[in-house]
C-alpha positions in Angstrom: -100.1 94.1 122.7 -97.1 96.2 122.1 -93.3 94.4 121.6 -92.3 96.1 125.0 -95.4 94.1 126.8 -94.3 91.1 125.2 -90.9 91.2 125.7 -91.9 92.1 129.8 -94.3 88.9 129.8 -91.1 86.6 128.1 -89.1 87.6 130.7 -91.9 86.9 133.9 -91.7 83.6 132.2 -87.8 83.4 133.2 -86.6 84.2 129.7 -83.4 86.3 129.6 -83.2 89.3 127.1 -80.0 87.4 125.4 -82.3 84.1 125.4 -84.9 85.8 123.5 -82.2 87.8 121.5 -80.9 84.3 120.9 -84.3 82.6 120.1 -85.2 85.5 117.7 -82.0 85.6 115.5 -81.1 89.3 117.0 -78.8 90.9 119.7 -79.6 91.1 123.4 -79.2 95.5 122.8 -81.9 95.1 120.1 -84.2 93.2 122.3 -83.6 96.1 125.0 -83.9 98.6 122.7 -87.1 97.3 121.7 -88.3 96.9 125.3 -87.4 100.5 126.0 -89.2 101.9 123.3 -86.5 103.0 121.4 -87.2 101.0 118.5 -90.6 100.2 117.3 -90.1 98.4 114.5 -87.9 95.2 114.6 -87.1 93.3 111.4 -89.6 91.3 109.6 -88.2 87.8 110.4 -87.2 89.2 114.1 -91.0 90.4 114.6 -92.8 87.1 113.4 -89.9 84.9 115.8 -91.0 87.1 118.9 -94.4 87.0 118.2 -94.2 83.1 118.0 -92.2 83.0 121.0 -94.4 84.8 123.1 -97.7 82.6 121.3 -95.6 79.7 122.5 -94.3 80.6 125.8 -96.9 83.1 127.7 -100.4 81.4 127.4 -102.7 83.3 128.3 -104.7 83.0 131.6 -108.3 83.0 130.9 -110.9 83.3 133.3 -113.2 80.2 134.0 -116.9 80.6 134.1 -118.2 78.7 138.3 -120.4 76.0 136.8 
């Protein structure tokens, strides 16, 4: 999952680009920047933040086998 798909699924979960900028140490423009595609690569400590953000706030919906 890229950082811009990640970023996309924070924000369907009603998280704000300057909340996640906020919850990830960074700026709101580095967040969009990221999102765009114009930066791949965000800082170590701002990479493994957003990764746990979106572990913690975007479950993901699995599909349930009928009994």
């Amino acid at each position: 999952m890229t950082w811009r798909e990640k970023i996309s699924a924070l924000e369907a979960a009603d998280w704000s680009l300057t909340a996640i900028a906020n919850a990830i140490g960074s700026s709101p423009s580095a967040v969009s920047e990221l999102k765009q595609g114009r930066s791949k690569n965000p800082r170590y400590q701002q990479a493994v933040l957003l990764d746990a953000l979106y572990r913690r706030e975007c479950k993901p919906v699995t599909k349930r086998k009928a009994a």
